[in-house]
N, C-alpha and C positions, 0 to 999 in steps of 0.2 A: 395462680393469677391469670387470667383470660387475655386475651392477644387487645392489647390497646387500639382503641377505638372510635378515637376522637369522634369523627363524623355519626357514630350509630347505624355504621352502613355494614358491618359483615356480618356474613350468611354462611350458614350449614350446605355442606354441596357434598353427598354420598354418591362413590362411585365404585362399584365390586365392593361392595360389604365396607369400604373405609371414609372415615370420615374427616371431610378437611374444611378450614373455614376459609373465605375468600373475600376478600372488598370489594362490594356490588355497586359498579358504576351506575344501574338503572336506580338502586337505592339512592344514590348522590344526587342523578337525578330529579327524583321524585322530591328532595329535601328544599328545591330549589336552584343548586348549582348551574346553570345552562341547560343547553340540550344537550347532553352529551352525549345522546343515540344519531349526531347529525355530524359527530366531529370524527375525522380521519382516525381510521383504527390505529395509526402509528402515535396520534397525539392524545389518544384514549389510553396506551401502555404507557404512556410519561405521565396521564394522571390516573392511573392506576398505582404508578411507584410513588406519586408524591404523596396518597391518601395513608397509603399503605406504611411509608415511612415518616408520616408528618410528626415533627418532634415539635414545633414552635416555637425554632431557634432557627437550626439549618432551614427549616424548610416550612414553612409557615402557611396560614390559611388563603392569605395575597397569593400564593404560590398556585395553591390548590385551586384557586377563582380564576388566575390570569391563565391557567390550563383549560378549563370546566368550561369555560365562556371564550375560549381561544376564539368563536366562529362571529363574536361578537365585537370584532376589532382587536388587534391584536396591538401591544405596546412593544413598540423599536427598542425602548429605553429599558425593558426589568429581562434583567437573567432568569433563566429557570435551573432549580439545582436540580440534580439527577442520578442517581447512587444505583449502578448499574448489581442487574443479582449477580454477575462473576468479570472477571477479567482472563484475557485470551494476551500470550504475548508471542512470538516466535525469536530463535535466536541471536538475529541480528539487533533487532531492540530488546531483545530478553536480558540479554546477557549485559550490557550498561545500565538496566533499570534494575539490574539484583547485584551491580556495584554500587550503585549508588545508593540500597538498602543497607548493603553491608558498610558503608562508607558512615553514612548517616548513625547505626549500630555504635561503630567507633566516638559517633562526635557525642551522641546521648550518654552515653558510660563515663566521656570525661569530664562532661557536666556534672557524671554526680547522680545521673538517671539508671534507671533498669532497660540497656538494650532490648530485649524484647519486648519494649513498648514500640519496637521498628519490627510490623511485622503485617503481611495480608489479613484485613480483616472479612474478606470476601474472596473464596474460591479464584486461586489463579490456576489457570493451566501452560503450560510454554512447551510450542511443538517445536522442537532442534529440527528445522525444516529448510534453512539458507545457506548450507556450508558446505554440501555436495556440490562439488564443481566436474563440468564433464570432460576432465582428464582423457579416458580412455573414449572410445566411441567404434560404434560399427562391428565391434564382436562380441563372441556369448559372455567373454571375460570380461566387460566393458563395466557391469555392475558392481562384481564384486571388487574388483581393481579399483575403481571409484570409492569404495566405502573404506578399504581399506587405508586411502592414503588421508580418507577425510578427518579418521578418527588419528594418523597420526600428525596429521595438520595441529589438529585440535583437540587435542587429550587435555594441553592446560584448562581451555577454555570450560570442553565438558567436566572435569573435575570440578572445578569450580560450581559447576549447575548440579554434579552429585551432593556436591557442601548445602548448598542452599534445599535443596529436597529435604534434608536433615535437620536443616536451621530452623528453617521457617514452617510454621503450620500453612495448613491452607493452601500450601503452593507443591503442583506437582509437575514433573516434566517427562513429555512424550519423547523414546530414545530417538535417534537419527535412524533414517530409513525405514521411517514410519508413513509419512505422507506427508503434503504441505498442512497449514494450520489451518487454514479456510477453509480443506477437503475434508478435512478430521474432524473439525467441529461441524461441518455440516452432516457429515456420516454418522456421526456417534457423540459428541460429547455435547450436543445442544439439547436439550429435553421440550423445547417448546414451553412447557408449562412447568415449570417450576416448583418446588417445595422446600419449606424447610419450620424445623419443628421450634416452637415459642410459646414457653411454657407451659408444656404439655399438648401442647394442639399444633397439628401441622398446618401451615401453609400452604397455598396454591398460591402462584401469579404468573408472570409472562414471563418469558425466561427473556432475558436481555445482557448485554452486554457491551463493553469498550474492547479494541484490541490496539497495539501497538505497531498495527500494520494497515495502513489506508485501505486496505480490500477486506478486512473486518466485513466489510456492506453485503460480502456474500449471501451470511445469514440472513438477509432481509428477504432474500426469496423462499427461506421455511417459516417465515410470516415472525421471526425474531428481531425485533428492535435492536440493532447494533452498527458502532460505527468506528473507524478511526480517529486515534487521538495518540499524540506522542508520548514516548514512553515516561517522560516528566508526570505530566496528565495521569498518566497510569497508576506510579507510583502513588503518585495523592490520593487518587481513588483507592488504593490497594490499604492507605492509612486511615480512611475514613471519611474523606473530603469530599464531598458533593463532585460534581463536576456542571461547570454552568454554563450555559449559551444563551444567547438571546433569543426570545420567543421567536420557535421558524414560522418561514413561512410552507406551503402545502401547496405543489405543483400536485395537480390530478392529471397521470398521464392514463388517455382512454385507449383502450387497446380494441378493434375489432377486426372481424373476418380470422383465417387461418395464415401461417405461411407456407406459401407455393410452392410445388414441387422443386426439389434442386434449393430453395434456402434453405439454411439452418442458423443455430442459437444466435452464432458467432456472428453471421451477416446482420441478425437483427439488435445483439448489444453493440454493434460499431454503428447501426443505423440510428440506437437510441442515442448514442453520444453524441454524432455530432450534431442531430436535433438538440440535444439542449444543453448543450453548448452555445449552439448558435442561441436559443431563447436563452441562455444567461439565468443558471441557477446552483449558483455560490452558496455555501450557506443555510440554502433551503431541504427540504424535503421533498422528497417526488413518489406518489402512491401511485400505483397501476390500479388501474380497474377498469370494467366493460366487457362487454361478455366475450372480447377475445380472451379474457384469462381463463376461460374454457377450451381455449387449447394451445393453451401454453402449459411443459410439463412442469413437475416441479424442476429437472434438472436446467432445462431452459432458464429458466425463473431464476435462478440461483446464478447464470450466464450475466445474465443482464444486469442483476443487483449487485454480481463484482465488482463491475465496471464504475461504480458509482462516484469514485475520485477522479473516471475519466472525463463523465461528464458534468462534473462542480461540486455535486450535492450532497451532503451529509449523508444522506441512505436512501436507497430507491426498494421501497419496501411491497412486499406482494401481503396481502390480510392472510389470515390461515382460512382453508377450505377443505374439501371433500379430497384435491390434491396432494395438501399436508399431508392431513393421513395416512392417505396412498401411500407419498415418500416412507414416512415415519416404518410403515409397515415392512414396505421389501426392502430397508436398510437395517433390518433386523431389529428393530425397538421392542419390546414387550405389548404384549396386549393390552396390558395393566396400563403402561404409559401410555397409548394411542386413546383407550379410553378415558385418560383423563385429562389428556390435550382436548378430546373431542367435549365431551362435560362441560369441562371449563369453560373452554370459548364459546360454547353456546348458551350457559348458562349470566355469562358476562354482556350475549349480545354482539360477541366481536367476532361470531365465525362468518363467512360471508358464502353467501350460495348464488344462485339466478337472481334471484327475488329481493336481494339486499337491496333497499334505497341505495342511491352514491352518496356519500358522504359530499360536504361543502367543503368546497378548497381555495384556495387563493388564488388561482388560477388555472386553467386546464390547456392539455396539449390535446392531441389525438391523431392516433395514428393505425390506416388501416396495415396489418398485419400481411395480407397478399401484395402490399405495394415494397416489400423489403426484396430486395436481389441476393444475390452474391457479390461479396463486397471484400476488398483489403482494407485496412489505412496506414497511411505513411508521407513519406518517407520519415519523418521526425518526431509527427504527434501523433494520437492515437484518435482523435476530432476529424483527422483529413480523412475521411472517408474517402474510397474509388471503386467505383463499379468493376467488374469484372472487367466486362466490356470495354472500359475504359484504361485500361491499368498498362498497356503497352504505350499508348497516345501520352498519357500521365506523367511517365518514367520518364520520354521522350523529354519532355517539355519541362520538367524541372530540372535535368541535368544540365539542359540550356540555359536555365536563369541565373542572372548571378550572382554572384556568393550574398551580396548584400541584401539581398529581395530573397536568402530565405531559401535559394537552388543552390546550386555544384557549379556552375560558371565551366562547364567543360565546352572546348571546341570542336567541330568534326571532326577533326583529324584524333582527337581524345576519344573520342566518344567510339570510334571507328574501329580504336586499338586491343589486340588480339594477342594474346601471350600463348605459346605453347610450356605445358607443366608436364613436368617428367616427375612420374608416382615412384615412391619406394618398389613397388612390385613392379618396374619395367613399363608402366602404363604410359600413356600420355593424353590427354585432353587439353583444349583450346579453351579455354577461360577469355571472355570478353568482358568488357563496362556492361555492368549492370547481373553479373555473374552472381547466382546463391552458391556461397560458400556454407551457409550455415543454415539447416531447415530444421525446427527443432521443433517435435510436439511436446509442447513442457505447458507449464501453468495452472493453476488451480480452475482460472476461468473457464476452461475448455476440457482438461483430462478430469472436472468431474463429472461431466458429460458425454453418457454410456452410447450418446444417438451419434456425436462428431466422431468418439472414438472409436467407435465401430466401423463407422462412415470411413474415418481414414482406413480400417483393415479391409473393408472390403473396397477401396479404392487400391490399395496396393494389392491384394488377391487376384480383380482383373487386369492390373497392370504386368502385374509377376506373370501371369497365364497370354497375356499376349508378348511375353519378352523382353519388357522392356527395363531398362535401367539410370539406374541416376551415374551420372558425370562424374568421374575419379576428384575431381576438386570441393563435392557437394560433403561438410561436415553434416551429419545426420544423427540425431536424439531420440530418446525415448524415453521423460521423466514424468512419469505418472506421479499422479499428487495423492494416490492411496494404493494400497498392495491390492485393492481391490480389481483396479482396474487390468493388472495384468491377469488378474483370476478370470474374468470372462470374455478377457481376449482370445487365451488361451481355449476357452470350454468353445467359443463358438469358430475355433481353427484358425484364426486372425492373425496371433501372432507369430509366426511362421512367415507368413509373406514380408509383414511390415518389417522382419531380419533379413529378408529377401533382398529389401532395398536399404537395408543400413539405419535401421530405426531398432536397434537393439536399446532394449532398457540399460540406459546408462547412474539411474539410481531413483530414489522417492525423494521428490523433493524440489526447491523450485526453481533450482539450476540457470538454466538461458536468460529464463525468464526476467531476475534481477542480474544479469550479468556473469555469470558463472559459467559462460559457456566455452571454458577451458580454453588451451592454445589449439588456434589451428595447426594441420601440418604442416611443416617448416615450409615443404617448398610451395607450398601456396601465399602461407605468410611473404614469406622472402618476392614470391611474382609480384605479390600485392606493393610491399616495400620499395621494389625496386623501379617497377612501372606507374608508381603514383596512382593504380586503379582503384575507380571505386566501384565497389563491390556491394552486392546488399545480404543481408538475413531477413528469412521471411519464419515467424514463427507463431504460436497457438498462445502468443502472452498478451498482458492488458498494455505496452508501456512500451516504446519504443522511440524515444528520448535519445538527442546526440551521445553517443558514448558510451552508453549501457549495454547494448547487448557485447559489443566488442568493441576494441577500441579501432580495429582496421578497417571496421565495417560500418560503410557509413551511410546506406541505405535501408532504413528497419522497415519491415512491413508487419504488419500483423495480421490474421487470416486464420480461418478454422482449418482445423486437423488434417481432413483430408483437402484441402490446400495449398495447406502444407508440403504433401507428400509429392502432390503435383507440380506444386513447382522443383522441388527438389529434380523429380523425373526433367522437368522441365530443363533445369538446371540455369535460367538466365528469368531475369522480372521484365526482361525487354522482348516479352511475347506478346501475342493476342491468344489467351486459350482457348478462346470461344470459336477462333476462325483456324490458327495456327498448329498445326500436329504438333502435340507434344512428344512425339519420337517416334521410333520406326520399328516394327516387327522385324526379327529375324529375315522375315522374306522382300525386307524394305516399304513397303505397305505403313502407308499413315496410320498411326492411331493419335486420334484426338479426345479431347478430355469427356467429351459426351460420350463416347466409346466405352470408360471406365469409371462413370460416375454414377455411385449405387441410388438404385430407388430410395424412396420412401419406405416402401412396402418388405425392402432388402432389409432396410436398416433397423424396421418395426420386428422383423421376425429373427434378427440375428441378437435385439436384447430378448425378445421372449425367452428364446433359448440359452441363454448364455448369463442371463443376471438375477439374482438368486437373493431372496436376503439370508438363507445359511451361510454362503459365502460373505457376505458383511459382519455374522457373528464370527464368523472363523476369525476373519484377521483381525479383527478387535478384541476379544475376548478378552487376551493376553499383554494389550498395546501396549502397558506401560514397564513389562519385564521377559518380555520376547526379543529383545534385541541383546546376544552375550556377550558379545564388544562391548557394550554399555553396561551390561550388569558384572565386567571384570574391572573397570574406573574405580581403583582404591577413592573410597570414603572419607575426605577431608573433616575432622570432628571441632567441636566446640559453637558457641553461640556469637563469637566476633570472630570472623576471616583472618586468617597470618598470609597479610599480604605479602609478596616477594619483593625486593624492589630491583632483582635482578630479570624480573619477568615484561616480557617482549606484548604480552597481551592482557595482564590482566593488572591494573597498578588503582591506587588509594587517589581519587580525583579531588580537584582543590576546590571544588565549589563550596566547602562547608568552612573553608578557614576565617576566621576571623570571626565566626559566627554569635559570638557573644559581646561582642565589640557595641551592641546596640543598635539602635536605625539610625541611619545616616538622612538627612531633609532633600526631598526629591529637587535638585538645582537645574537651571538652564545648562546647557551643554553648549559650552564655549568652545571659539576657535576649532574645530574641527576640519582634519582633512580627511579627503575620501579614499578609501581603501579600493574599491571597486565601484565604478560606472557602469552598469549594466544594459540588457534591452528587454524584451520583451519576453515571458513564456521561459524566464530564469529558472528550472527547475531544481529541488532538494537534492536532486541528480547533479546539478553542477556543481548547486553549492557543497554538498557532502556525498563524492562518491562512494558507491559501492564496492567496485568490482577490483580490477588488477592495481598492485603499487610500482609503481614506475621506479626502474633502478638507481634514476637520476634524479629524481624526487627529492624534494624535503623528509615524506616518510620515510622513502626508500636506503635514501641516507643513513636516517637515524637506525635502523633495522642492520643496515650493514654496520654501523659504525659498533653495534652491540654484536656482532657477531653471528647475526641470522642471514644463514646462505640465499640466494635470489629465490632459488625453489621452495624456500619454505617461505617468503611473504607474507602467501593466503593472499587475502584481500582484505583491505579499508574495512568490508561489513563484518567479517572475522576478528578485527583489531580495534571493534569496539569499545572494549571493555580496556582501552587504553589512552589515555586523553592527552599523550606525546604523539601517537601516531595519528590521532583525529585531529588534532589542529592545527598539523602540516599538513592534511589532505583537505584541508577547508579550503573550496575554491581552487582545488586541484585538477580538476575537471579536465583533459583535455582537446575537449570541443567549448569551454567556455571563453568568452572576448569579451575581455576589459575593457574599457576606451578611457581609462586611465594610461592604457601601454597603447594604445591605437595601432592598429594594423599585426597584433598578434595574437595568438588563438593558446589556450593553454593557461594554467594559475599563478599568471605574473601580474607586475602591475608597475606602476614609476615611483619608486622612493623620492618621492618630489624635494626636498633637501638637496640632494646632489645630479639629480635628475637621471638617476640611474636605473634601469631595469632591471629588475629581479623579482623573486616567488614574492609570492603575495605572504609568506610564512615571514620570511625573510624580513619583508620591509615593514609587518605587523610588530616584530622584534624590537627593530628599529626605531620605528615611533613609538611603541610604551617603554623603552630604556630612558625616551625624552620627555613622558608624560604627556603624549599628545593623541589626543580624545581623536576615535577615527569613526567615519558613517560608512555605509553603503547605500549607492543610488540605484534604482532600477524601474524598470517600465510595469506594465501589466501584468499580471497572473504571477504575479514574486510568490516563489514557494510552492509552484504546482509538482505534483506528483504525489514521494511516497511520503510516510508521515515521519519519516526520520528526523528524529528529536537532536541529533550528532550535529545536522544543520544548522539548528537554534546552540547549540551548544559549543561546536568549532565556532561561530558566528562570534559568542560572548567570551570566549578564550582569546580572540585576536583582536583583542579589548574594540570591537566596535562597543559605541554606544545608543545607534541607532539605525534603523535601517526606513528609508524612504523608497516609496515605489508609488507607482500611480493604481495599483491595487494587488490586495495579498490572497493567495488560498489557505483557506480557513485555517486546515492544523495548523502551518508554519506560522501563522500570525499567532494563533494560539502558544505554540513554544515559544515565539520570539520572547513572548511576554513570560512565561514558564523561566526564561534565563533572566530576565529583567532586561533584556535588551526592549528598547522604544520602539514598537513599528509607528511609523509616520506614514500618512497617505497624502500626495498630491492630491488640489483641490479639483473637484471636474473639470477637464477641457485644459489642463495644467499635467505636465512634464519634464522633463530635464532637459529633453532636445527643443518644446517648442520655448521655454525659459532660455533656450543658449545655453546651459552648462558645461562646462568640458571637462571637469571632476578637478580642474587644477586650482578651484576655488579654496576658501577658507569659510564655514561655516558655523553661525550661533542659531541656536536653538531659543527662544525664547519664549517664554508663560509659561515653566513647569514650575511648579512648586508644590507642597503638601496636600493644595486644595485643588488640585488639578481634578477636570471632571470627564467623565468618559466621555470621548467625541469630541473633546472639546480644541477649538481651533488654537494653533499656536501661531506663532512667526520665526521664519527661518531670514534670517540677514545674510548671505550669501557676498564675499568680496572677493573682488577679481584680482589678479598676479599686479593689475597697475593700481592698485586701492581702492578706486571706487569700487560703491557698494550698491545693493539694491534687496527689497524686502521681498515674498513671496510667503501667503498664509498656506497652512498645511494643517491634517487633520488628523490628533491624536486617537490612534488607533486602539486606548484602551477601551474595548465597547462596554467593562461594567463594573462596578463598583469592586467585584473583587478582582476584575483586573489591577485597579487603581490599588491594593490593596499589594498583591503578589508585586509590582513595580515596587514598590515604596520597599518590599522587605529583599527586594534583591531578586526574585523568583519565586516559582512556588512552594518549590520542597524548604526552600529558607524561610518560609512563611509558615508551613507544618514544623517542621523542627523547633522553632522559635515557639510555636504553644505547646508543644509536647515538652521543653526545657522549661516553661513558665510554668506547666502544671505541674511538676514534680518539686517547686520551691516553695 
């Protein structure tokens, strides 16, 4: 039987003697559909997947037209579905999304169904890339010491991910101290052009995919359509379920000229962010093109397109070109492959050269490429871009501002203050405000780029050669995001220096970057503790958010590689490096940062030499049974999990109870108090940490109370796959400010009943023992960061029933809805400060019912502690019909499950 073909549009496409068929957009074309040779290559591969996938139910001919003629006005109001060719997870959200399969497993069996009807029907992969933490640091043994305590951290957890390899078809998993999952899929496990065979005849189309990790958008610089979605989303996807958004819109960012000697990637992805940021592009789509994408490489390319949750956008995609290729080639791919990426996309019309028209977009930026500097951003977001230049002036003046406006509120006399630290080894250095205790090259965004990472070795090679050293207090990293990149550090003599200065690879993986960057040394810690200093990290990551990188350090900056390295040398953020000697020669002699910062021409001839695509087969070859730590994990058997329920990390979640109980009629939500008052730029970081569990904690608590010593914790992102310890870390935060407890910092809040202060765990307990329906209030950008789905899920554990903000980012609104919690938006020009609110109100929600329509405005009656009352409309934030759908059954996996139990009666 021949590959279905509704449209009459596929075509014969021979490439090396094999034959594959493909769905020819210019045929679609030709038939009438639009112009679709004028529409954005990114919105040409979502109606490529819907031709290609069109059943007439999921995904219908409306679908294929509001795609085909997208350039013809676009509709706010229809989702488009989208059934990605694989999914990508890492093990922070991996490892919750293959509980909640296994979870799911359990509830279909006691229905009366065949478990493995819970299972990937599309290629998943999951890189164990989140759970190296940098323990040891700054010697040779710093790696292997790190791997060794990772795996007994988490032997439960990896056991568990060996069960499911076995369980489930379809799904495979990359061991630890492999690489991060953005570096790996872009090294090796993306094929660009896709295949797969259907009924006797193979396939070709554009390789695409979801991951369970907001920087997923990497892949958009090897011209792969993919994005972040929380691991709820995932699951569904992983069952069959379309995934829908509302028709985007298409920013056209034009790129020309080169960039300038002395910039790199990294100055130009923080230059992109905070452009469009400031243009305001939530939601959207953002293409590059203009003939700067001539000299932009692919690894640049892949820099920029990480960054794409930094700056709003669903995916900032680059077309494939004559650079694909290139990549495709020296990272080792087949010839076979490159020739049939190249075939394909020209044969579709989607490869783009000089000569390509620009496609029509919904709006265009433009930015010339020699106008980018050297840049940091910081101290909090990763939007606040600072010049080089400026970054001494900068530091200044925000440790002056205060606390309320967003600075440090420090005084002269604060700011002034100089501690002397006494080293284990007899040393001593003077540590002041504004001191780098922690310089880490880590992240996917920067160590998979051969031009920064080199740039950092031969910035430490001249710095080693003129003498110089970083500061006994400076913590220093080295976590490459592929075993590659140590391979051509080493061939071009690199890495040698950069252990010179204390940048010993401390494991693969993405460490600093989500917060894993281990305890400082005591006596630094303790100067920090004691002195009330604040201290900064300056590191090579996308994300530098109150509280993430460490919790003492509360000045983050972000900055490329060799930047990195320099300020470490540097050892304080309260320099000018442009003017300022970054230290002294043996013979006291300035050297400054022009002194030891390598060419262009340095950095071009030290990858010639040093990067290989043999070396890309080597470390791959073997990726998924090279690791013997990982292949000695006894093999948990059978097709349902024997959960423990004496186990600390991996326990049976309650989301599925009751589940045949029927649907319940979507009601007003009465009487409500507020659980948390928030402000502005609330990130998935506050709400759902990551990193360390505090001893005095709600989790920390419950971890001691079972018997788990301090040192084996781990971290919140490790104790995933445990829904006792995540939903006493909801809003655990400790940089986050409630103004339900006013004037305190940390995850409390006022048990308004007795008007007492306590965790927010605590007083979440409290009000559901009494039945009392609780919201969260909050300002702009609710939800920004990662795509941790734990957010949306500690969020509906702590029985909120609704979360209001004057605007959401996109994943988090997306899982709110994924848990069945409400997200609600303030009307324009409308918030909780200019309304007065002070969270000690009582709140009804009104107009929900069965027939509730997406967008559709409600009313919040809001009464004050003296009774009066007062109205204010708000905008129901389900934007599409099957949001309104996933709400009404509880969520969305309760919304699969519930037709996987109806089809088996």
């Amino acid at each position: 039987m021949p590959v279905k073909d509704q449209f009459s549009i596929s075509r014969n496409l021979e490439v090396g003697g094999k034959n594959y068929r493909y769905f020819s957009l210019q045929a679609l074309e030709e038939q009438g559909y639009g112009s679709v040779s004028k529409l954005p290559f990114s919105i040409r591969v979502l109606l490529e997947a819907a031709v290609r996938q069109f059943d007439g139910r999921a995904i219908t001919e409306d679908h294929v037209k509001l795609l085909s003629k997208w350039n013809e006005g676009r509709d706010n109001n229809k989702e488009i579905p989208f059934i990605p060719a694989r999914i990508v997870l890492q093990d922070f959200t991996g490892v919750p999304v293959v509980v909640d399969l296994a979870a799911m497993r359990d509830t279909v069996k006691k229905a009366g169904g065949d478990p493995k009807q819970i299972n990937p029907l599309v290629p998943v992969d999951l890189v164990i890339d989140h759970s190296v933490m940098v323990d040891a640091f700054g010697t040779d043994q710093a790696l292997e010491y790190n791997m060794k305590v990772e795996f007994e951290r988490n032997e439960e957890r990896y056991r568990f991910l060996r069960w499911a390899q076995t369980a489930f078809n379809n799904f495979r998993a990359v061991p630890p101290g492999t690489g991060i999952v953005h570096q790996v899929n872009l090294e090796y496990l993306a094929s660009v052009a896709a295949t797969k065979t259907v009924d006797g005849e193979t396939l070709v189309f554009p390789d695409s995919l979801v991951g369970t990790d907001s920087h997923t958008t990497m892949i958009n610089g090897l011209g792969v359509v993919g994005w972040g979605v929380g691991g709820i989303e995932a699951e569904a996807g992983m069952l069959g379920q379309p995934l829908y958004f509302v028709t985007p819109e298409v920013i056209g960012f034009k790129l020309t000229g080169s960039l300038a000697e002395g910039a790199t990637a990294t100055d130009l992805a923080l230059t992109v962010t905070e452009l469009l940021r400031k243009k305001g592009v939530v939601g959207k789509f953002v293409e590059f093109y203009g003939p700067g994408l001539a000299n932009i490489s692919l690894a640049d390319r892949a820099t920029v397109a990480n960054m794409a949750p930094e700056y709003g956008a669903t995916i900032g995609f680059f077309p494939v070109d004559d650079e694909t290729l290139a990549y495709l080639r020296n990272t080792g791919r087949t010839d076979e492959q490159v020739a049939l990426v190249e075939s394909y996309y020209k044969a579709q019309n989607m490869f783009r050269t000089a000569d390509t028209p620009d496609p029509e977009f919904s709006d265009v930026i433009e930015l010339d490429l020699a106008s980018v500097v050297p840049s940091l951003a910081g101290p909090k977001r990763p939007q606040d871009r600072i010049e080089l230049t400026a970054m001494k002036q900068n530091f200044n003046d925000i440790i002056r501002t205060p606390i309320d406006k967003g600075g440090y509120g420090l005084s002269d006399e604060k700011i002034e203050q100089t501690v002397t630290v006494k080293h284990k080894d007899g040393s001593t250095s003077e540590m002041g405000t504004g001191a780098v205790v922690i310089a880490a090259i880590t992240s996917c965004t920067n160590t998979s780029n051969p031009s920064v990472m080199l740039g950092a070795g031969l910035l430490a090679k001249k710095a080693v050669e003129r003498g110089l050293k970083k500061p006994g207090y400076v913590k220093s990293s080295l976590t490459p995001g592929s075993l590659v990149v140590t391979d051509y550090l080493e061939k071009a003599g690199l890495l040698h220096y950069l252990e010179s200065l204390g940048f010993y690879v401390a494991g693969y993986g993405c460490a600093t970057c989500i917060g894993n960057s281990g305890p400082l040394p005591d006596e630094v810690s303790e100067a920090i503790a004691d002195n009330d200093m604040t201290v900064a990290a300056v590191l090579s990551g996308n994300r530098n958010f109150e509280g993430r990188v460490h919790a003492q350090v509360k000045a983050n900056y972000l900055a490329s590689p060799p930047l990195v390295v320099a300020y470490a040398l540097a050892g304080t953020v309260n320099i000018d490096l442009q003017n300022d000697p970054i230290g002294y020669d043996p013979n006291n002699e300035p050297v400054y940062l022009k002194d030891i910062w390598p060419t262009s021409a340095e950095i071009r001839e030290a990858i010639g030499l040093s990067v290989s695509a043999d070396a890309f087969r080597k470390k791959y070859e073997n990726v998924f049974t090279a690791n013997e730590r990982w292949n000695k994990i006894p093999v948990p058997e059978g097709e349902l999990y024997e959960w423990d329920d004496q186990s600390t990390y991996i326990q049976n979640p309650p989301f599925f109870e009751g589940l045949g109980n029927g649907l319940s009629d979507i009601q007003d939500i009465k009487e409500a108090r507020v659980l948390a008052l928030l402000g502005d730029s609330v990130t998935t970081d506050h709400i759902s940490p990551a990193g360390n569990i505090a001893t005095n904690s709600p989790a920390g608590k419950y971890l001691s109370e079972r018997g788990v010593e301090r040192k084996d914790f781990n971290s919140y992102g490790s104790r995933r796959g445990n829904h006792e310890v995540m939903m006493r870390g909801t809003f655990a935060n400790i940089r986050i400010r409630n103004q339900v407890a006013p004037g305190t910092e940390g995850g409390v809040t006022t048990y308004l009943p007795t008007d007492e202060v306590m965790s927010i765990y605590d007083a979440s307990m409290n009000y559901q023992a009494g039945g009392q329906n609780l919201i969260v209030i909050a300002g702009k950008e609710y939800g920004t960061g990662s795509s941790r789905d734990w957010a949306a899920k500690g969020t509906y554990l702590l029985g909120v029933k609704a979360v209001l903000a004057e605007s959401f980012e996109r994943i988090h609104r997306s899982n709110l809805v994924g848990m069945g919690v409400l997200p609600l938006q303030f009307q324009e020009g409308h918030g909780w400060k200019s309304l007065g609110l002070n969270g000690r109100e009582t709140f009804d929600i009104i107009g929900l019912s069965n027939d509730v329509k997406p967008g559709q405005e409600l009313t919040v009656v809001a009464t004050r502690e003296d009774g009066t009352k007062f109205e204010f409309p708000v905008i129901a934030r389900l934007d599409s019909m099957v949001d309104v759908d996933y709400y009404h059954n509880g969520g969305i996996l309760q919304t699969v499950l519930r037709q996987m139990i109806a089809s088996n009666q």
